[in-house]
C-alpha positions in Angstrom: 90.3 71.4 105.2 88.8 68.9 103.1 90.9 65.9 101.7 90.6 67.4 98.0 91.7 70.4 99.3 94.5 69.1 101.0 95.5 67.0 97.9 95.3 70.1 96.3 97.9 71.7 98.1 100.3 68.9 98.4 100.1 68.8 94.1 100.9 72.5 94.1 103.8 72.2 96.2 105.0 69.2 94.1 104.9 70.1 91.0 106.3 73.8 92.0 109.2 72.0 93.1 109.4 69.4 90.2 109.1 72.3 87.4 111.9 74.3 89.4 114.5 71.1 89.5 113.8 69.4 86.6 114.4 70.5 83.5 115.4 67.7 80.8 112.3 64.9 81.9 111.3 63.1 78.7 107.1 65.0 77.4 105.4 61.9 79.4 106.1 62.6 83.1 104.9 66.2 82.4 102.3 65.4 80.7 101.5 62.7 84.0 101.9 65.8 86.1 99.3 68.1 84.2 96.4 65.8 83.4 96.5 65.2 87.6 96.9 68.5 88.2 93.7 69.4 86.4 91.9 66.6 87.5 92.8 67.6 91.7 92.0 71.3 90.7 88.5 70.0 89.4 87.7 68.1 92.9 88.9 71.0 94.9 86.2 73.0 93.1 83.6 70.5 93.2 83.7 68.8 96.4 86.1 71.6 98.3 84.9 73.4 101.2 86.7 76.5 100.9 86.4 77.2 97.5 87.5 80.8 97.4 89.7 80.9 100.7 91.9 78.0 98.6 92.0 80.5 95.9 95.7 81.2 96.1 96.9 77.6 96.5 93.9 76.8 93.4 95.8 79.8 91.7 99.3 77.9 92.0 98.0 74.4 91.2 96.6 75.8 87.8 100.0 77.5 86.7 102.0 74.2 87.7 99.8 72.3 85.6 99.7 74.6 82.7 103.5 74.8 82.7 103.7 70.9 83.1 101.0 70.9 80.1 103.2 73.4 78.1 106.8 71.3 78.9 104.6 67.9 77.4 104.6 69.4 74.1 108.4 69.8 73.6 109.8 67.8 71.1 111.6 64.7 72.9 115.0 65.7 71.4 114.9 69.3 71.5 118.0 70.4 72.9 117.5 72.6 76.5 119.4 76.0 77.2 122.3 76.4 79.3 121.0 78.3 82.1 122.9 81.0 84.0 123.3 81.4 87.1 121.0 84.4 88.0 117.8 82.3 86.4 118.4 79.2 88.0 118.4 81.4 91.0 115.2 83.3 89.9 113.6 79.8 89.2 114.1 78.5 92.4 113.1 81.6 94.5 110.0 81.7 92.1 109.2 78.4 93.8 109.9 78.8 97.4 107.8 82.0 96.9 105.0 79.7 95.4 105.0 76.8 98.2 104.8 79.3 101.0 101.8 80.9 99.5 100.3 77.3 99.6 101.4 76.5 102.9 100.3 79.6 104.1 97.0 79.7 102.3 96.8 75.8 103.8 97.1 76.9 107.1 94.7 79.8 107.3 92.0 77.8 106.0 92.9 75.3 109.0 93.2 78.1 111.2 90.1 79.8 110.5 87.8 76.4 109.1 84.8 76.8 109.1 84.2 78.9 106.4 81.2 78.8 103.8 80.8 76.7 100.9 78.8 79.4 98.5 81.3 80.3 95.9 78.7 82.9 94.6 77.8 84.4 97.7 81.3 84.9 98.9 81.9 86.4 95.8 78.9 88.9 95.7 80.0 89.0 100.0 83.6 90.8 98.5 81.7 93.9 98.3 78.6 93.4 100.5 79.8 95.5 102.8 77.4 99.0 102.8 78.8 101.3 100.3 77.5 104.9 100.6 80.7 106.2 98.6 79.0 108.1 95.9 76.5 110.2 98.1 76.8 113.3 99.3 78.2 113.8 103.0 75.3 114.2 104.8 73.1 111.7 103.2 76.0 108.9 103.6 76.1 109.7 107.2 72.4 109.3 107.7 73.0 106.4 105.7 75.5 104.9 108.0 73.9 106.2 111.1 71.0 104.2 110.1 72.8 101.0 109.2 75.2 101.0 112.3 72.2 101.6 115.1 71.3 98.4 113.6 74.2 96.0 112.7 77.3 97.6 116.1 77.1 94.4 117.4 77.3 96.3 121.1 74.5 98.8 120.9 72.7 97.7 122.9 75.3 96.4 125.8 77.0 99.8 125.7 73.4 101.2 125.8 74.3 103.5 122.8 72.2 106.8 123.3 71.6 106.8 119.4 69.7 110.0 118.8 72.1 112.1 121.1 74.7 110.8 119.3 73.5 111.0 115.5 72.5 114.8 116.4 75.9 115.9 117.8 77.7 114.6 115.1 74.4 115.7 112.2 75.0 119.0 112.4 79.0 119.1 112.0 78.5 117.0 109.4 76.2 119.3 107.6 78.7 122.7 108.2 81.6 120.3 106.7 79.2 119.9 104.1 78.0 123.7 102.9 82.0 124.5 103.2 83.6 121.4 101.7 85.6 121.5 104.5 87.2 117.6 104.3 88.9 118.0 107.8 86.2 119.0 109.6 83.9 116.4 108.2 87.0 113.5 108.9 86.9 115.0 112.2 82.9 114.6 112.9 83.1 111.0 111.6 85.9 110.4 113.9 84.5 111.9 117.4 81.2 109.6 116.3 82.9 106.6 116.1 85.0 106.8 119.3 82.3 107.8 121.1 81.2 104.2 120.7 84.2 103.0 123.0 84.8 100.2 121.1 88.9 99.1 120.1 87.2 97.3 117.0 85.8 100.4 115.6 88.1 102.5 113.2 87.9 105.1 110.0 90.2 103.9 107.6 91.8 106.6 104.8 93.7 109.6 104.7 93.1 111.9 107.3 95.1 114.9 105.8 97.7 115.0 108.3 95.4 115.8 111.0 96.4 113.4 113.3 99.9 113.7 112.7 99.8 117.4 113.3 98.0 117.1 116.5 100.2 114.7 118.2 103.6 115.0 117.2 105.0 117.1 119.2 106.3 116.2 123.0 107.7 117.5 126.0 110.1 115.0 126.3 108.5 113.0 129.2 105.5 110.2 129.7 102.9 110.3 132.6 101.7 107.6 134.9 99.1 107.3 137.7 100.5 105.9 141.1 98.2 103.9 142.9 98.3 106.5 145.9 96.9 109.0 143.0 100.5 110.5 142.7 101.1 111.4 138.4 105.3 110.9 137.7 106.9 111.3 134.6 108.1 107.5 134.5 109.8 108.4 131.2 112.3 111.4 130.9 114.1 111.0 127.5 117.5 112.9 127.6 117.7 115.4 125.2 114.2 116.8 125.7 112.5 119.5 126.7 111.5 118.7 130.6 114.8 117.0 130.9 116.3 120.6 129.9 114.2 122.3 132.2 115.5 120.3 135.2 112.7 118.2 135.6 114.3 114.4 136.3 112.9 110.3 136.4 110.2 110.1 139.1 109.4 113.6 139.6 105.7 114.6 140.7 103.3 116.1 138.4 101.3 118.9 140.2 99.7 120.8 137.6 99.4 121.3 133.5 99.0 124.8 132.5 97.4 126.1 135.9 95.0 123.2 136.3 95.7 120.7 138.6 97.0 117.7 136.9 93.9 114.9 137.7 91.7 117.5 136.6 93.9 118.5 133.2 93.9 114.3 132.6 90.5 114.5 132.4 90.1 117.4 130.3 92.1 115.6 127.3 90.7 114.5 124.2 91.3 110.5 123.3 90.3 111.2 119.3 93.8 110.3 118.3 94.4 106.9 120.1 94.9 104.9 117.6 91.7 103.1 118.6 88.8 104.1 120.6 89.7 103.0 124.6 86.3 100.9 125.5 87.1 101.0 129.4 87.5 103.5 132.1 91.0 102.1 132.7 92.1 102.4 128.9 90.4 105.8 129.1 92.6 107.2 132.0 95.6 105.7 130.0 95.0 107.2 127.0 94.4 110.7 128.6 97.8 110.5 130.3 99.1 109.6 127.2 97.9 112.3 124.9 98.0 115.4 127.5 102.0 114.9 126.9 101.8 115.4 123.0 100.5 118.6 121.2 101.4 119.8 118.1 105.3 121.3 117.5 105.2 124.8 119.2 102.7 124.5 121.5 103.5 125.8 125.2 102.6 124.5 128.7 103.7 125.5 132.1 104.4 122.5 134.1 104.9 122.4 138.0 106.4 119.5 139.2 108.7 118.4 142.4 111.4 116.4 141.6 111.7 113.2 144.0 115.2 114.6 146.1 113.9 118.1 146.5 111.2 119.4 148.8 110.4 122.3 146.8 108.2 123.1 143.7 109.2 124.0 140.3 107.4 125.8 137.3 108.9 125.5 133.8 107.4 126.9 130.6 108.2 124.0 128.2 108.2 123.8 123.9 106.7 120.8 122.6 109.4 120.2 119.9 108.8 116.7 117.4 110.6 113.9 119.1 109.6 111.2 116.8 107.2 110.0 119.6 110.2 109.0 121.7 108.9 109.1 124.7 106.0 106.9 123.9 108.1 104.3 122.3 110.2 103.7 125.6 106.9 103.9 127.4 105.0 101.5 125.6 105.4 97.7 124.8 105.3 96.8 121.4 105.7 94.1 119.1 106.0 94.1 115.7 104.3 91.2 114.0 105.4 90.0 110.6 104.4 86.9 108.6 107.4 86.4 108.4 108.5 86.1 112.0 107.6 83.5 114.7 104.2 84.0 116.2 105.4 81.9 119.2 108.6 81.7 121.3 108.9 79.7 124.4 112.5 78.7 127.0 112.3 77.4 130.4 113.3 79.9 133.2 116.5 79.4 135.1 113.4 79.3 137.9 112.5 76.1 136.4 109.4 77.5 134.8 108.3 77.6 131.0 107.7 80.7 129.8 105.7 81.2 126.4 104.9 84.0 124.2 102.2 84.4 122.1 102.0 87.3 119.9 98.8 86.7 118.0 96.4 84.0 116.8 97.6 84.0 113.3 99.3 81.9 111.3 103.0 82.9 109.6 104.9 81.3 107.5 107.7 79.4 110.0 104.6 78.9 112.0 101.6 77.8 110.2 99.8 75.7 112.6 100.7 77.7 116.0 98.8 75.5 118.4 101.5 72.4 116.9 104.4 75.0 117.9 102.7 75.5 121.7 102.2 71.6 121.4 106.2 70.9 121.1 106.6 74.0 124.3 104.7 72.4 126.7 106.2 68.7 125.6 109.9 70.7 126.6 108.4 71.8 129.6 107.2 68.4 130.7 110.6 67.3 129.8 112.3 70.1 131.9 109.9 69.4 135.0 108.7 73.4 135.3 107.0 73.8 138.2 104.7 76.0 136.3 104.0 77.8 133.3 103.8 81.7 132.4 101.9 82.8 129.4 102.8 86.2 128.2 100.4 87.9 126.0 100.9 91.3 126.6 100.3 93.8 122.9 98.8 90.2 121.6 96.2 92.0 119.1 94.2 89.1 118.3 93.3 87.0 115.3 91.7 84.0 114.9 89.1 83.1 117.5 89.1 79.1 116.6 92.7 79.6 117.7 92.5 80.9 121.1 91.1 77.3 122.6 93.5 75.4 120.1 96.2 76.9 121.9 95.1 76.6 125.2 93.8 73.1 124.9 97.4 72.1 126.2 96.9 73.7 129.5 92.9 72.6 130.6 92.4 69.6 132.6 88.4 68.8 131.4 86.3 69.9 128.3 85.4 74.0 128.6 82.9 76.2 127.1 84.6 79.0 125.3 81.9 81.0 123.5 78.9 81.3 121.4 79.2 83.2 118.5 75.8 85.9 116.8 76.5 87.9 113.6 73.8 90.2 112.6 71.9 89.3 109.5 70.7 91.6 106.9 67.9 89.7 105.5 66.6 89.5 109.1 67.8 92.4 110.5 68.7 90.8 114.3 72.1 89.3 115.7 71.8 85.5 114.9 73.3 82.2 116.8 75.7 80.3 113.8 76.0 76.9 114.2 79.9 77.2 113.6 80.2 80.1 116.1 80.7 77.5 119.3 84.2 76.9 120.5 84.6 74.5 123.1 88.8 73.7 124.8 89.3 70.4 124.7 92.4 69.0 126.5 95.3 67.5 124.3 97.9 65.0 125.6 100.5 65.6 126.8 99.3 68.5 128.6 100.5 70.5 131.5 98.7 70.7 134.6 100.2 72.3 137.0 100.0 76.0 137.9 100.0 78.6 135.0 99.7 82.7 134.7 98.8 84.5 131.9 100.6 88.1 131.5 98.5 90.6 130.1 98.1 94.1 129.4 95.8 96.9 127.8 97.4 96.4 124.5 96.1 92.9 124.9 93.1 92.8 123.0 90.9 91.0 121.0 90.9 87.3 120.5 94.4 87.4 123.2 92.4 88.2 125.5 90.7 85.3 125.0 93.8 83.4 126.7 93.5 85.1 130.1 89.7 84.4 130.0 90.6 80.7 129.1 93.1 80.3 132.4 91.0 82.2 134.6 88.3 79.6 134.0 91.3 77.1 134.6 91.8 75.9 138.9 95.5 76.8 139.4 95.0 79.3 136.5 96.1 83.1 136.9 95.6 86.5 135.2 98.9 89.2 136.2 99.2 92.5 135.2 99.6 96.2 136.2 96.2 96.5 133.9 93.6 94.8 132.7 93.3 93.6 128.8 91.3 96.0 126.6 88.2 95.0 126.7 87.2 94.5 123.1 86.4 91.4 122.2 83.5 91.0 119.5 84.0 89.8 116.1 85.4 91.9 113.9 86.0 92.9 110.1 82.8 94.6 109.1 83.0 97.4 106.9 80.9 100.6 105.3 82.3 102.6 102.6 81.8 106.2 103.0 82.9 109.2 100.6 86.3 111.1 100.1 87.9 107.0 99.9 86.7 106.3 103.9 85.8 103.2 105.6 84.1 102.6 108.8 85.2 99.7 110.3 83.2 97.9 113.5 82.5 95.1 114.6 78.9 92.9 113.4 79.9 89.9 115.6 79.2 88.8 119.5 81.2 87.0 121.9 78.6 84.8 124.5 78.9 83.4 127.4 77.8 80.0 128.2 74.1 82.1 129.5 74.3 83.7 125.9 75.4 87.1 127.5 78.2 89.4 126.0 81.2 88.3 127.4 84.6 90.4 127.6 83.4 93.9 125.7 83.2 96.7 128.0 79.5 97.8 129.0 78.1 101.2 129.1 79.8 101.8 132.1 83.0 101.4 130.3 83.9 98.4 132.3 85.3 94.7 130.7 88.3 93.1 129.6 90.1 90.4 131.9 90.8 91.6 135.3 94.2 90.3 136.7 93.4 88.7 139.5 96.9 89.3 140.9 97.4 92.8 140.4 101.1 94.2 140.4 100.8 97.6 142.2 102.0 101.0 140.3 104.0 102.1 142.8 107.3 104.6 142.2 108.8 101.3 143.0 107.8 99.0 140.2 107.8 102.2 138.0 111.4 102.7 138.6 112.0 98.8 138.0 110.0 98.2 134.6 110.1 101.6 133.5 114.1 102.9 134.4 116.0 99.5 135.0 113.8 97.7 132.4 113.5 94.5 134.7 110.2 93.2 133.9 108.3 92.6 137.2 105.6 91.7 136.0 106.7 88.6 134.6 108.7 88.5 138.1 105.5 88.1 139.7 104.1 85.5 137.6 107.1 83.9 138.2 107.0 84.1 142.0 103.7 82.9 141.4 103.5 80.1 140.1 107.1 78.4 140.8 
């Protein structure tokens, strides 16, 4: 942020706050506050390097000064109002409201600095992105064809088989087309895109209810794959329908409708994860996932051998809507608000720090995140912690610049991060920025010692760029049942396509030191962060983090590192 721009904010907050408590100030002060209000909001635009990212903290600089401006004019004895109670109230929320959008706007131009300087271009770069709205269905999917085998930012990692895949999806595209049949063209877009294996790509819009259709019935019961190639049901909700049946916690999947149950796995569709799985791990996940969920009605026969009995059952069972109950207790989620705390961190009756990090973003208690991790690992050098765990499991990303800002307070010596290509349209190739390098630099007082990083398959994106950060690290450790997701390009790209679509992917390359794609899954579907301890899926830990709800995964970090 540049020192106008950081003038700029501190004026807006200010004067907010002056305009909400004062209301009886003789014309001169106001007219004090407007004429350097305007003259502040005139640096910011001329010397500013974030012209339009400071646009909301411009936005309130100009209204305080207008209002000052406005106050100057009053007549030095007219008499003020009584105010009541409910606009004194409305005044002063008005202004909290005001400074946090400044404080906020502040701290995602620090977060994500650099940023260009081009008001124009930025402007005109609002709606750059491809726009084949208006055409017909089949042209704007050779026109996005065309424009993606160009600017997927992993086409050629994932060694994208693009004429195999633009004719498989060409010619459902064209019978959607002759029977304006919306769902089965949404559907053809859809199995193109995930066929690129990439948790960056997306179709945005209204899908009709297809997916919600499709999924959300359930059997009242989640898979998962043992590490001796056993399937349980590691969740069993109560009142559902395998729980009815007879089937109980732990019991052994052997087959799913009459096909044995690896090879039933293997048969299911992925199309409605809510993102594409880009590895053969996420892959087998996802199919375990979605073979339990059908729409409400369906039928399967399920054999399965409960873990106290030696003999087989077979149960005919009625997926029934469940409100996805089963995956909720199976999954772990976290739901991120701008309003909540991005980090959390306590020292461990082990006498270890633990840290969560939810994303790289900032909210409003937390604008500057890496400050927050800053004052952790000062409590934990206080505390003595023999070590550090880092959890950032379901951390979904954000701001790359972040990533290294945060664990600059765990690296002993300067560390290459990564080189960052975006493609260019008036070159047409994937081009080096001279912003896109990220170096971690250590920060005092740092910590040292021993750290693990906990991680998951909903770890993705730029969190998975603090398990690649501590794996680089001596004494630094990657745990997890799984590996991170293994999508890790840039992300945001967009191309409008008709019936109020958007393609989303990603135009944006993550390099190693060699200038090699680092982190994204290949074409053989392999990538992410590999835990380099590995907590096994046994029926054991199943039971424990699934049943009892004792996280051993953390346990194991724990016993790791204290």
């Amino acid at each position: 942020m540049s020192p106008s721009e950081l003038l700029l904010a501190i004026y807006a907050s200010i004067a907010v706050l002056l305009l909400a408590a004062s209301r009886r100030a003789a014309p001169w002060p106001w007219r004090i506050i407007a004429s350097v209000g305007f003259v502040i909001v005139a640096a910011a635009l001329a010397f500013g390097t974030h012209r339009l990212a400071a646009a909301p903290m411009t936005a309130v600089a100009i209204v305080a000064a207008t209002l000052a401006a406005v106050r100057s004019r009053r007549p030095p004895g007219e008499p003020h109002r009584r105010r009541g109670i409910l606009r004194v109230v409305g005044r002063w929320s008005t202004a909290v409201v005001a400074v946090s959008v400044v404080a906020l706007d502040a701290a995602f131009i620090t977060v994500f600095d650099p940023l260009s300087n081009d008001p124009v271009r930025e402007l005109l770069e609002l709606s750059h992105a491809p726009d084949f709205s208006r055409l017909p269905w089949a042209d704007a999917f050779e026109k996005m064809h065309a424009y993606l085998s160009r600017a997927y930012a992993m086409g050629e990692w994932k060694r994208i088989d693009w004429t195999g895949l633009h004719d498989r999806a060409a010619a459902k595209i064209a019978e959607a087309a002759r029977g304006r049949d919306r769902a089965q063209y949404y559907l053809a877009l859809r199995e193109y895109l995930w066929s690129l294996h990439d948790g960056h790509v997306g179709l945005e819009g209204d899908d009709g209810g297809l997916r919600k259709r499709a999924i959300e019935g359930g059997f009242g019961l989640a898979l998962l794959r043992l590490d001796d190639g056993r399937t349980i049901a590691h969740v069993v909700t109560e009142d559902g329908p395998a729980a009815a049946a007879g089937l109980r916690w732990g019991a052994r999947i052997l087959a799913w409708d009459g096909v044995p149950i690896d090879d039933a796995a293997a048969k299911t569709s992925v199309l409605w994860n809510g993102d594409p799985p880009a590895t053969n791990e996420g892959m087998a996940l996802a199919r375990l996932k979605w073979l339990a969920r059908a729409t409400v009605g369906t039928k399967v026969t399920l054999e399965y051998q409960n873990l106290d009995e030696s003999t087989p059952h077979s149960a005919t069972l009625t997926a029934k809507d469940d409100q996805f109950a089963p995956i909720r207790a199976a999954a772990r989620s976290e739901n991120f608000s701008f309003r909540s705390d991005i980090v959390e961190w306590r020292v461990l009756p082990e006498s270890v720090g633990y840290l969560k990090i939810r994303a790289e973003l900032p909210s409003l208690p937390q604008p500057l995140p890496d400050r927050i991790v800053g004052r952790a690992v000062r409590s934990f050098l206080e505390a003595k912690v023999h070590g550090v765990v880092i959890d950032a499991r379901a951390n979904f990303g954000g701001s790359d610049k972040l990533v290294p800002l945060v664990m600059s307070w765990f690296v002993r010596e300067r560390q290459f991060y990564e080189h960052a290509s975006f493609y260019d349209d008036r070159t047409g190739a994937f081009e080096r920025v001279p912003f896109g390098t990220l170096w971690t630099e250590p920060r005092e007082p740092g910590f040292r010692g021993p750290i693990a990083v906990l991680v998951d398959p909903q770890c993705a994106s730029s969190g998975e760029g603090l398990a690649l950060i501590a794996r680089r690290r001596p004494e630094g450790h990657v745990v997890g049942f799984y590996a991170t997701y293994g999508s890790f390009g840039m992300a945001g790209a967009e191309i409008r396509m008709p019936e109020g679509l958007t393609v989303d992917y990603p135009n944006g390359r993550s390099l190693d030191v060699r200038g090699e794609i680092q982190l994204d899954s290949d074409w053989r579907l392999e990538g992410g962060v590999v835990p380099d301890v590995r907590v096994p899926v046994t029926l054991e830990t199943a039971r424990a983090q699934y049943l009892e709800r004792r996280d051993v995964v953390l346990q194991a970090a724990i016993d790791l590192v204290k």
